[in-house]
N, C-alpha and C positions, 0 to 999 in steps of 0.2 A: 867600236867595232873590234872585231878579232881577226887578227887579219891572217893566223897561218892555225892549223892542225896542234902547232905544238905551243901557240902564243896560253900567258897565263894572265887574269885579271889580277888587277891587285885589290888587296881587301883593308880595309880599315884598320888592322891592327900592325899592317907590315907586311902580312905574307901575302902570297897566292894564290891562286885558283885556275888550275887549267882550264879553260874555255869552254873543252869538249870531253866529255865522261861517258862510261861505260856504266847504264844503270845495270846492277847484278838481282833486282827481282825480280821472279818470273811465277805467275798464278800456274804453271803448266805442272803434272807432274812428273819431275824429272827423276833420273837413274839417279843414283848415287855417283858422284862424281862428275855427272853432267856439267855445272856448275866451275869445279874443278877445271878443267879440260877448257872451256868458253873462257874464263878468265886467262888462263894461261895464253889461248890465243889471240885475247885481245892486248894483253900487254904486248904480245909479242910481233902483232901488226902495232902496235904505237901508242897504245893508251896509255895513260899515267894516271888516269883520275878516273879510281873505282867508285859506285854511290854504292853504297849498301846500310843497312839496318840491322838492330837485332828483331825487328818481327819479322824478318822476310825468312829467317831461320836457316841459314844459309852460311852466317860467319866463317864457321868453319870450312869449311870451303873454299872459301876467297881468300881467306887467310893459307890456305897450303896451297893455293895457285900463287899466291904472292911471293911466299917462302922458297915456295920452287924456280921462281924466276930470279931471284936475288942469288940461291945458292949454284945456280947456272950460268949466272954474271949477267943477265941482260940486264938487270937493273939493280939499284943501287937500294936500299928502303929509303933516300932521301928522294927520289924521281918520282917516289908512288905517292901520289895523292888522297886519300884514305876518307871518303866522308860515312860514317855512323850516326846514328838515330835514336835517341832516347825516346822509348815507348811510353804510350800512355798510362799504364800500372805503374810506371816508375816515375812518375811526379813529381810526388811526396820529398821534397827536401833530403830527408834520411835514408832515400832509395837511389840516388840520382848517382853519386859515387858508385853505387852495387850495380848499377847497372852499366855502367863505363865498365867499369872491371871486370862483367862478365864478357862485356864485348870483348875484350883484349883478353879475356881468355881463349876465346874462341879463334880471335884469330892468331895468336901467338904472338901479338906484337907488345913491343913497348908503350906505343902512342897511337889514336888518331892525330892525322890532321885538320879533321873537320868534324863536329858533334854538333848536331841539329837537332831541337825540343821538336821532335817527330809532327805534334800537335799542339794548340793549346789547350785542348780539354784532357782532362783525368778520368781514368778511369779506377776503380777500388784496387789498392795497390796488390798484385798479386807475380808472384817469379814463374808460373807455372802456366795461366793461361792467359793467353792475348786478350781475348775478349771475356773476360769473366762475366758471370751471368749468377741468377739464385734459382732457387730448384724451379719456377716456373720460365724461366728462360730469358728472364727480362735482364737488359744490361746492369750492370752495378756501376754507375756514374759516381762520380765521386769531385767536389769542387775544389781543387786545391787553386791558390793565389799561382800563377804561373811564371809572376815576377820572382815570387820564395823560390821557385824550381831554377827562373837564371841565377841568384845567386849563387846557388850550389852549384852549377855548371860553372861559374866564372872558379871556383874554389877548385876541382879540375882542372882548370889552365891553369891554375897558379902555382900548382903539385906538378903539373909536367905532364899529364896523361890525353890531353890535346893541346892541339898547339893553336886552333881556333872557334871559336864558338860560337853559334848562329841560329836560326828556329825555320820552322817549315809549316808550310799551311794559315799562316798568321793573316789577318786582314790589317789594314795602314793601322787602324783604329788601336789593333792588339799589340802594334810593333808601337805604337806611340808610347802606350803602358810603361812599357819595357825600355824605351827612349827616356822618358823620364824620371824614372825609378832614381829618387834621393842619395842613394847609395852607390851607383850606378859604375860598375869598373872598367868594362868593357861592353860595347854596344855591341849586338849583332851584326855579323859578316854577313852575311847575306840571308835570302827567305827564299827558300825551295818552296817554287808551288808548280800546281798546272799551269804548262801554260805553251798554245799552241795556236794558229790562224783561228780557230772555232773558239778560242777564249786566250785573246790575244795579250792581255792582262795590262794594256798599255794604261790606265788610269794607276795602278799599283805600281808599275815598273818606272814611271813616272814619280811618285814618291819616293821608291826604293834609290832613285836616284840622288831625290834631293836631301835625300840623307845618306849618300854614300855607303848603302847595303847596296851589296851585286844579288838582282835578280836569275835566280840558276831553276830552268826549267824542267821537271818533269813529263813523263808522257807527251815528249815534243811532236811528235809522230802519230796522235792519238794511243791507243791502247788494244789488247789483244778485246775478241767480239767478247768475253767473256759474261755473261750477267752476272754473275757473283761478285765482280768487282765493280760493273761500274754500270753507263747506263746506255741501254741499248738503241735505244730509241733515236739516238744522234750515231748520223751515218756514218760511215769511215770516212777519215779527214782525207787520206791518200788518193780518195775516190773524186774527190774537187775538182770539176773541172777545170778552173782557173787555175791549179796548182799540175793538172796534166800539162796544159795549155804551153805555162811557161817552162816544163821539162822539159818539152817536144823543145822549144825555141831556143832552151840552151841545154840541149842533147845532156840533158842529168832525170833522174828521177824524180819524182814528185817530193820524196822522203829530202832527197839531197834540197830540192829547191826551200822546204820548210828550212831546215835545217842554214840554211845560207841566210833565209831570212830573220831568222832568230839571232846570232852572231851577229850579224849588218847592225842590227837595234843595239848589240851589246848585252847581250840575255846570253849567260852561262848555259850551256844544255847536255844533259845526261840519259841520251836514246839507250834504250838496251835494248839489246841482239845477242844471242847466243849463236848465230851464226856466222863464220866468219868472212863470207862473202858481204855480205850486208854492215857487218863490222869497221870492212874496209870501204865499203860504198859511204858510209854516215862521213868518215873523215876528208871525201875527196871532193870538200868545196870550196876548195879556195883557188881555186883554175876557173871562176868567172862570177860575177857581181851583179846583184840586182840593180837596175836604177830604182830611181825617186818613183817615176810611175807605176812599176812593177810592186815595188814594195806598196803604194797606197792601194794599188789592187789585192796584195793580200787581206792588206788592215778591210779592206772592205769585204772578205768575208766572215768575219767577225761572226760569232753568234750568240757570245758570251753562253757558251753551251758549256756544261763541265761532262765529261766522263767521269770524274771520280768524284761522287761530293758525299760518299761515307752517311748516306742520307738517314741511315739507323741510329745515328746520334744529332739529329738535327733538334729534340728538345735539350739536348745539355747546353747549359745555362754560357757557355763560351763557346758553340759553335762559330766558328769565325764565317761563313756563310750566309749568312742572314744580310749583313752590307755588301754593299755594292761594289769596294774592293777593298 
């Protein structure tokens, strides 16, 4: 469990992980500086622990709300928590340094503190487009070993340019790969996936335990109605009446009661809001506790429903979706 706003897990290699994180991607299209401004006021209600990527295209941004917080004193660069994301075009062993390095360009910093193999599928190595395609529009998949890809990541922590390493989207099966790997420097901190009462990921988080990787959830909250991203068809989680049910009973929101729930199990979670009312709401769960029965009522709306399952790559050959977790 995590028992305060500012409690931090500890991870496998020594360091930490604040409990509670500010995701900074947003499908919405924002102003320039939108982005800017939200990060600044999330540090500045309490956050330490930004999630961001280089495909959310966004770095820059977060990185000069970081900068501006540091050069203002509220925070120190050792309080911010920093997690980035190696894209899928950057696989390729010989790419994976190039792409840390463009992160840290962008956002002016010295180091992450946390770099995550975004995916384990590849895509045709390109710096230019996310999704690369050929002239008839079909994706350019591409299979690289994604064990080759940790190595070079561990090679990154050893240079200093993060200070820990871990993967996102993987199923037990893919983290076992990667568990095993002959060579093997450092394991995986943790495995950022979905994971919410509609896909509660308890069979995964369960492994992740028994191998001492911290489960850190995205899209805890489900996700904005978008179809572009994800899939519509599975209702708004917020909408639950079991999850009204138990707000009403401890006078919190539905958002806050997910949220308490997910921490309770010990699942790291990174809601994003660019709002700072709701900013502040996500943080204020630790003024009261689910019981045993409250929590098996959540597990029991369970749907193993995904909102994001990226279903246009579901023929490449390491979609991690196809098992069961």
């Amino acid at each position: 469990m995590i028992y305060s706003a500012d409690d931090r897990c500890p991870l496998d290699d020594g360091n930490s992980i604040p409990g509670i994180g500010l995701g900074t991607f947003s499908s919405d299209k924002l102003v320039k500086g939108d982005v800017v401004e939200a990060v600044k006021a999330g540090i500045e209600i309490g956050y330490r622990h930004l999630d961001g990527a280089l495909m959310y295209g966004n770095e820059d941004e977060v990185g000069e709300a970081i900068r501006a917080k540091i050069a203002d004193g509220t925070v120190k660069r050792e309080d911010i928590f920093y997690t980035s994301k190696l894209w899928m075009t950057y696989l390729s062993p010989n790419m994976v340094r190039k792409a840390l390095e463009k992160t840290l360009k962008s956002l002016q910093l010295d180091y992450v503190d946390l770099y995550l193999m975004h995916w384990p599928m590849a895509l045709k190595p390109s710096e230019e487009e996310i999704f690369p395609r050929d002239a008839n529009g079909k994706l350019l998949l591409d299979d690289v070993d994604f064990c080759e890809t940790w190595a070079a990541m561990e090679c990154c922590k050893e240079v200093g340019l993060v200070r820990s390493i871990g993967v996102s989207n993987f199923n037990h099966r893919q983290l076992e790969m990667v568990l095993k790997m002959p060579n093997l420097k450092y394991k995986p901190v943790c495995n950022q996936v979905e994971c919410h009462p509609y896909l509660n990921q308890s069979k995964l988080l369960k492994f992740c335990k028994s191998k001492n990787i911290v489960l850190v959830g995205y899209s805890p909250l489900g996700t904005p109605r978008n179809p572009k991203y994800l899939n519509t068809s599975i209702p708004p989680l917020l909408n639950d009446p079991v999850l009204k049910k138990l707000g009403e009973k401890h006078h919190k929101t539905a958002a806050q009661v997910v949220l308490r729930y997910q921490v309770q199990r010990g699942v790291v979670v990174v809601p994003k809001s660019f709002n700072p009312g709701r900013m502040k709401q996500n943080r204020e769960i630790f003024d009261f506790q689910l019981t045993d029965e409250e929590m098996e009522m959540i597990d029991g709306i369970n749907r193993n429903c995904r909102y994001i399952s990226i279903e246009m790559l579901q023929d490449h050959p390491k979609y991690p979706f196809h098992d069961e977790y």
